[in-house]
C-alpha positions in Angstrom: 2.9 -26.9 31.9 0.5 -28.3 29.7 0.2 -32.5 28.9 -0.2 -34.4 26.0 -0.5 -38.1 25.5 0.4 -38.0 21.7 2.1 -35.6 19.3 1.5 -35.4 15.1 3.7 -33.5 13.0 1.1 -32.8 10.3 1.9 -34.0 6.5 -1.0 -32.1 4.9 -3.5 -29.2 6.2 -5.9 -31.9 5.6 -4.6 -34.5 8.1 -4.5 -31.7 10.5 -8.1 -30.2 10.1 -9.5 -34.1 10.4 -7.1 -34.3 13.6 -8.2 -31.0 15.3 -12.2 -31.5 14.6 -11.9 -33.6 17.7 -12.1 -31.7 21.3 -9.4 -34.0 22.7 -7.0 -32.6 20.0 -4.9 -29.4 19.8 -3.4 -27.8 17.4 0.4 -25.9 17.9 1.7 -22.8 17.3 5.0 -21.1 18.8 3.5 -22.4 22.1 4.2 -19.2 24.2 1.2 -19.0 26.2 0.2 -23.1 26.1 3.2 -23.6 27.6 2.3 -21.3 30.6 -1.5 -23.2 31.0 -2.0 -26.5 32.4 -4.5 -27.7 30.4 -4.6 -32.0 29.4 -5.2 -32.9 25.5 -4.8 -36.1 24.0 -3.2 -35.1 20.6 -1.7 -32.1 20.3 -1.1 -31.5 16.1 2.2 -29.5 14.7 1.9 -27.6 11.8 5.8 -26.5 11.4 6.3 -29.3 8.6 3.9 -27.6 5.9 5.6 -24.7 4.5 3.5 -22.4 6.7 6.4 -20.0 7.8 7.0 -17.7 4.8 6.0 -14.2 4.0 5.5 -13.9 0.3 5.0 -10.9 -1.8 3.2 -10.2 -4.8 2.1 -7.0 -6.9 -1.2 -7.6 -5.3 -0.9 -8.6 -1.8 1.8 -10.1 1.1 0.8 -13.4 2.1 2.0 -14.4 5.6 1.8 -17.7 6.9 0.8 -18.9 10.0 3.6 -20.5 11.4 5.6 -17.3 10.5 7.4 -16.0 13.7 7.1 -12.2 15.1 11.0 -11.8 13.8 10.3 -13.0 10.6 7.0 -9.8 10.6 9.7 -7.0 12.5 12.6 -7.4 10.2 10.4 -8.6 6.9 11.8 -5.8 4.6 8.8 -5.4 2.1 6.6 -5.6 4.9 8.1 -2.2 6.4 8.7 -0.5 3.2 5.7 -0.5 2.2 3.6 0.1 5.4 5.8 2.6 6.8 7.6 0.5 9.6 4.6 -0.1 11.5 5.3 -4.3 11.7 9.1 -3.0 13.0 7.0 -0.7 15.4 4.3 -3.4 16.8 6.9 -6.0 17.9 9.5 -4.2 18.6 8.5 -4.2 22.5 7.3 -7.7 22.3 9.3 -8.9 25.5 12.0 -9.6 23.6 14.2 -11.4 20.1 14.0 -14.7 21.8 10.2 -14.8 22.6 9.9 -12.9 19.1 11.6 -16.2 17.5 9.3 -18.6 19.1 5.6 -16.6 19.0 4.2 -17.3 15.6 1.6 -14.4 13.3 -1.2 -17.3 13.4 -0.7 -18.0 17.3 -1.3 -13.9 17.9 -4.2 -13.7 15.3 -6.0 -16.8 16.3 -6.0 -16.0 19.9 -7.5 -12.4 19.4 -6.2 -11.2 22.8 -6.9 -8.3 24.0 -3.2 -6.8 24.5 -2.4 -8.4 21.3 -0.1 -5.2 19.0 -0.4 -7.6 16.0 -4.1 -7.9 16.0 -4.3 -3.9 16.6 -1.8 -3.1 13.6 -3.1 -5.7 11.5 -7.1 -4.8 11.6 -5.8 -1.2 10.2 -4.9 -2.5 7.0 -7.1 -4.1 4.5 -6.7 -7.8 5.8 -8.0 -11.1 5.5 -7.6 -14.3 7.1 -7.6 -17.4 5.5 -9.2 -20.7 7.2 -8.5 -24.1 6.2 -12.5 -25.3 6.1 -14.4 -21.9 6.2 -12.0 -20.0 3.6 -11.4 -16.7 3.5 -12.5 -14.2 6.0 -11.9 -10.6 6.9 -9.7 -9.9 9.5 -12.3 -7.5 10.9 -14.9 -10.2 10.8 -13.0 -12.8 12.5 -11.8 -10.3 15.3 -15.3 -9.8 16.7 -15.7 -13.8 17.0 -15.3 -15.0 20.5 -12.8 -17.3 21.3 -14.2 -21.0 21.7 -13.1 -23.6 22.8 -15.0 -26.2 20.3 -13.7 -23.8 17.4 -12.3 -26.4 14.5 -10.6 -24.5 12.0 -7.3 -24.1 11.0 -6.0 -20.5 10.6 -3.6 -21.0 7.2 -2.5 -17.7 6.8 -3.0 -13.9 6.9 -3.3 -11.8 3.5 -2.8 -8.1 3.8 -3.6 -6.2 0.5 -1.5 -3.4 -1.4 -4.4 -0.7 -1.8 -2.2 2.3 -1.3 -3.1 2.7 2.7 -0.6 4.7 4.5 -0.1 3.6 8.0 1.5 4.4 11.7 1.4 3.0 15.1 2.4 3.4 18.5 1.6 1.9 22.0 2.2 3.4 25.6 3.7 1.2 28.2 4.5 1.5 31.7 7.9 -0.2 31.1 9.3 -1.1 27.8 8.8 -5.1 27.4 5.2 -4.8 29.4 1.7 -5.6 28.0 0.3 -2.6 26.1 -2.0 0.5 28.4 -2.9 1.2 24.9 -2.7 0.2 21.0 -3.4 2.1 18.3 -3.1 1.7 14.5 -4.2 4.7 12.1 -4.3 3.9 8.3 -5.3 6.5 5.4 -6.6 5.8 2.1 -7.4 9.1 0.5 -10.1 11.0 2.6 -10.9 7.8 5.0 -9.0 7.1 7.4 -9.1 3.1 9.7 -8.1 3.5 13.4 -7.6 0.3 15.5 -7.7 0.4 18.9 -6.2 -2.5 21.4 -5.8 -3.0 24.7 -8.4 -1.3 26.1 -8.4 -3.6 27.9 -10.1 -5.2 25.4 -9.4 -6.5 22.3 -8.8 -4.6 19.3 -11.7 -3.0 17.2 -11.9 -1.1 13.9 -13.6 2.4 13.7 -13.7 4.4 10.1 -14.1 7.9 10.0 -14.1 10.1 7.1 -12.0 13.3 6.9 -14.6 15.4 5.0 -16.9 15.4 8.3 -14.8 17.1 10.2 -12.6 20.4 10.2 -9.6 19.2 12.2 -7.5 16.3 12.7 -8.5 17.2 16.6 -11.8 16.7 15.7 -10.9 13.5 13.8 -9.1 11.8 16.2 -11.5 12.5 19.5 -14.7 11.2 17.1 -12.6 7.9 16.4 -11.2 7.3 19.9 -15.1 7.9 21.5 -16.3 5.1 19.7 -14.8 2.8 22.0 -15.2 1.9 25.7 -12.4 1.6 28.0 -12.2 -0.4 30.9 -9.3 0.0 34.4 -7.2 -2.6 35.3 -4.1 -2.5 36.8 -1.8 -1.1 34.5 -4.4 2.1 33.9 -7.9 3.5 34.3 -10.6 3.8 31.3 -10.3 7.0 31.6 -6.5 7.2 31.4 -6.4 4.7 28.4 -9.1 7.0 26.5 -7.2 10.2 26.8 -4.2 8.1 25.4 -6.2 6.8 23.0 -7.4 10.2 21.3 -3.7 11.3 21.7 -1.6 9.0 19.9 -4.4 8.8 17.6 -4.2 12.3 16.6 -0.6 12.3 16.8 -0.6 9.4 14.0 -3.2 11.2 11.7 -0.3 14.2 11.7 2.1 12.5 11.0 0.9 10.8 8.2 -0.7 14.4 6.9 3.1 15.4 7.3 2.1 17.9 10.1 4.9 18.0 13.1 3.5 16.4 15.8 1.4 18.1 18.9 2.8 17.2 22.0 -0.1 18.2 23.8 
């Protein structure tokens, strides 16, 4: 269990920011994984009074804040409608409701973990991050970033534009509340086509292909997949996760083509 010898429920994002620019101070989210470290900081800073835990829609964009739970991203209905289910998909397996209800969006993205399914699903789509000092950032951008320790900014929320990408996703696991063997995320946008991959075991990544390269969806998907490296732990071997990988992949390019799906 972590320690803490003073807590501040943030009034503004600016109180927060000035509070968290010092390395004794830490700044909350659903407090999943902190929970489970035992790390000592001086202040640790709340952000759940600032209106951070809404998913708003507009004709441009959804805007999802920070402090927005994994429930509030599964069962968000304009969310799903318009990309397909996928956010229903990527939690669904998430250990369970009552976890869902705690873990926040800004916790999952700020962490970038490797088995994270929000990080994979998100990365697909044509997202931006937006930080309290630096401002706004692609999602893409700020995946590659290593997690620091002296890193000051506050992660405010997560925009995720409307332009007309079509989207699936799936995930293998050896039992169905486990970490991820494998993430993937495959958006289209006319002839392009975004595949994220996660948990290989590393963190997720996005590759762009473009359909007129190729002749099949085969072809496609096993060009997309070979871009990244895959590593063996215990839950599965690199070269386990990359035949998984260039599976589902393929499998998601059908069915958003509209093509039944190859169980080979």
């Amino acid at each position: 269990m972590f320690r803490a010898d003073d807590y501040v429920k943030a009034e503004s994002l600016a109180e927060a920011y000035e509070l968290c620019k010092k390395r004794s101070s830490l700044v909350l989210g659903g407090m999943v994984w902190m929970k489970m470290t035992g790390i000592t900081k001086r202040t640790i800073v709340d952000l759940s009074g600032l209106g951070l835990d809404k998913i708003e829609e507009t004709e441009e964009a959804f805007s999802i804040g920070s402090m927005c739970t994994l429930r509030q991203l599964e069962t968000h209905p304009g969310l799903n409608a318009y990309f397909g289910g996928i956010f229903k998909e990527c939690t669904r397996h998430i250990v369970g409701v009552q976890m869902r209800n705690c873990a926040t969006v800004g916790g999952s993205i700020w962490g970038r973990f490797g088995f994270s399914d929000i990080l994979t699903c998100m990365l697909a789509l044509d997202t931006q991050v937006e930080l309290f000092h630096e401002g706004m950032v692609s999602l893409e951008e700020f995946a590659r970033r290593p997690v620091r320790r002296d890193e000051r900014d506050i992660l405010v929320r997560i925009i995720i534009k409307k332009d007309g990408r079509r989207a699936a996703y799936a995930s293998q696991r050896n039992s169905q509340t486990d970490f991820p063997v494998i993430a993937c995320c495959v958006a289209s946008l006319g002839r392009h086509w975004f595949v994220s991959i996660g948990a290989r075991p590393a963190r997720a990544r996005l590759v762009r292909v473009k359909e007129d390269d190729f002749d099949t969806l085969s072809q496609l998907a096993a060009e997309a997949a070979g871009a990244y490296s895959y590593g063996t732990n215990m839950r599965g071997s690199g070269e386990y996760r990359q035949f998984l990988a260039e599976t589902y992949t393929r499998r998601l390019m059908e069915k958003l083509r509209g093509r039944s799906v190859s169980r080979q």
